[in-house]
N, C-alpha and C positions, 0 to 999 in steps of 0.2 A: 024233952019232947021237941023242942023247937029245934037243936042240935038233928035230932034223928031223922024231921022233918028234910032238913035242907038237905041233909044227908042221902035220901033216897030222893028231890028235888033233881041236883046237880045233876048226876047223870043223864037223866029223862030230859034235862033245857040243854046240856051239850048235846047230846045227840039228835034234838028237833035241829036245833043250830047248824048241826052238824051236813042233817040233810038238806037245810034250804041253802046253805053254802055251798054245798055240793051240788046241787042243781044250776043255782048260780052259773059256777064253776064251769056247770056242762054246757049252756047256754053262752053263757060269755064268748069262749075262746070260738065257737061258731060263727058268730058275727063278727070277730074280727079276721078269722082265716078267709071267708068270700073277699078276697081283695077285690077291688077297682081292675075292670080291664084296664090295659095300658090305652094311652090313646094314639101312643108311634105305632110306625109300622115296622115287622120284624126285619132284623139284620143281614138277611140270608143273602141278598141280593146284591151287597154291598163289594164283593170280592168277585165281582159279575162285570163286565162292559157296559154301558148302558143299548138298550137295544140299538138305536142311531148314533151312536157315538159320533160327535164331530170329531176331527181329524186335530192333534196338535198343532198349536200357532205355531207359524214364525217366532225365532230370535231365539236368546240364549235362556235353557231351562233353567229354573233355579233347583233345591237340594230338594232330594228326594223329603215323603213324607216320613213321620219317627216310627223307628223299630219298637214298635211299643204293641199292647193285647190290651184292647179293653174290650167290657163286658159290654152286652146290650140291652139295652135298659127292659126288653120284653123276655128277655132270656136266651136262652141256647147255648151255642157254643161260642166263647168269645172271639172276637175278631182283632186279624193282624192288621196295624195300620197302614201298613206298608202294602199290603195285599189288596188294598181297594180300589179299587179300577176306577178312573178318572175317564171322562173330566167331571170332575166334583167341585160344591160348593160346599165348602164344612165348615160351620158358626158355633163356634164353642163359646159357649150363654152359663149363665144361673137364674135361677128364678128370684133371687133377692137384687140382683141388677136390673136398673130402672131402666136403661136404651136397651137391656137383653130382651124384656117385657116388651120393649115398644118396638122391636125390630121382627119381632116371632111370627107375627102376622104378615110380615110381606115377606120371609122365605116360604112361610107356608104357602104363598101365591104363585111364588119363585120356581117353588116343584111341581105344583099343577100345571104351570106353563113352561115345563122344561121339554115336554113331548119324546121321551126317549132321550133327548141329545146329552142329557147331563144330568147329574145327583145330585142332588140336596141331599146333606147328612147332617144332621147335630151331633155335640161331643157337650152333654151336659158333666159342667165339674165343678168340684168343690160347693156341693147341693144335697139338700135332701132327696130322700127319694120320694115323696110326698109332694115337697113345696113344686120340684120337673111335674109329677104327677098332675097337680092341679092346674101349675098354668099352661100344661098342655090341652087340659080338656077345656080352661076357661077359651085359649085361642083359638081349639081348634086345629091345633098341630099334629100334623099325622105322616113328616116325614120319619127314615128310623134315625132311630137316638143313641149313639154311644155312651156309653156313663166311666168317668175318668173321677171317682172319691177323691182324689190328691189334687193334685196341678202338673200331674207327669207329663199330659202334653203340651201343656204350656212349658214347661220348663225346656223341655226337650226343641220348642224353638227359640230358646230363648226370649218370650213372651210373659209380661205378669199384665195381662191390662183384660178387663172385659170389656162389651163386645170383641172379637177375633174373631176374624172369616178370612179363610183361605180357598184361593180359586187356582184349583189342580187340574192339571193337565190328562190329555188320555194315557200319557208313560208314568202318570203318579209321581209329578214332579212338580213345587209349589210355583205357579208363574206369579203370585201377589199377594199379599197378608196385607188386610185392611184390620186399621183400630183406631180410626174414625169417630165410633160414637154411631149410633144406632142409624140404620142403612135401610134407606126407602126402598120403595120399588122402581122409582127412575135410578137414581145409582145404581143400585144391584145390575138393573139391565145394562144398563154402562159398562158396569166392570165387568158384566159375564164377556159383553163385545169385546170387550178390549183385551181383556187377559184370554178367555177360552174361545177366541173366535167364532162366537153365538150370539147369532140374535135371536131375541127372545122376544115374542109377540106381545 
């Protein structure tokens, strides 16, 4: 009796199981597909001039930047590096780098007060896409953001150190790699005068 009992049981509690799992299931993957908007701004713009572009400095250009595609962390179509119209400011960060964290807020200041003349771009690498995620939104970072998985372009300047900020010319030729350690907003303006012939209010 007892045998018969669980016998016609089993079925009836797999298949309740069955459907509250299955609801689950339906529910679930719902709330995790609404990702988080990004909080950069998209890459379109980045193979563009800047509307005012200041003119190249004086003296001898250094090496072109690396023949490299990376993707953009808001999506699209990926971007040539080599294709991005300077003059540029590009700070390639991680979120688990403590001067990367402490540096993000005065470029983010850096491209509000660029007024046309120049680009702030990140090159977040060797990062989650979560951990970029979140301290973008905790800082507030809303220029656009390359995303480089490897250390392709670090490699590619022969570079292993975080903080890295490069200050590109309008021919998209590097005039100075700073790896300093996390870069205020008086330096930065420093370096934009000195290397991109900008001043920066």
């Amino acid at each position: 009796m007892n045998r018969r009992l669980v016998a016609l049981l089993v079925p009836v509690l797999l298949a309740v199981a069955g459907c509250t799992a299955g609801e689950q299931e339906e529910t679930r993957p719902a709330a995790t597909r609404a990702e988080r908007p990004s909080p950069f701004a998209d890459c379109a713009t980045l193979t563009a001039a800047p509307a005012s572009a200041a003119p190249s400095p004086a003296g001898t250009p250094g090496p072109a930047l690396p023949d490299l595609t990376l993707s953009c962390f808001t999506g699209g179509a990926p971007v040539a590096v080599r294709a991005v119209r300077g003059p540029a400011v590009i700070n390639v960060w991680a979120s688990w780098c403590p001067p990367c964290r402490k540096e993000l807020p005065a470029f983010q200041r850096l491209s509000e007060r660029a007024g046309g003349r120049f680009q702030v771009i990140g090159v977040n690498s060797r990062d989650s896409r979560g951990g970029a995620q979140s301290i973008g939104e905790d800082f507030g970072v809303r220029f656009p953001m390359l995303v480089d998985q490897g250390d392709a372009f670090e490699r590619a300047l022969n570079r292993n150190s975080f903080p890295l900020t490069l200050f590109v010319d309008g021919d998209g030729r590097i005039r100075h790699t700073d790896a300093t350690g996390a870069l205020d907003d008086a330096h930065l303006t420093e370096l934009v005068r000195r290397h991109l012939g900008v001043e920066v209010p």
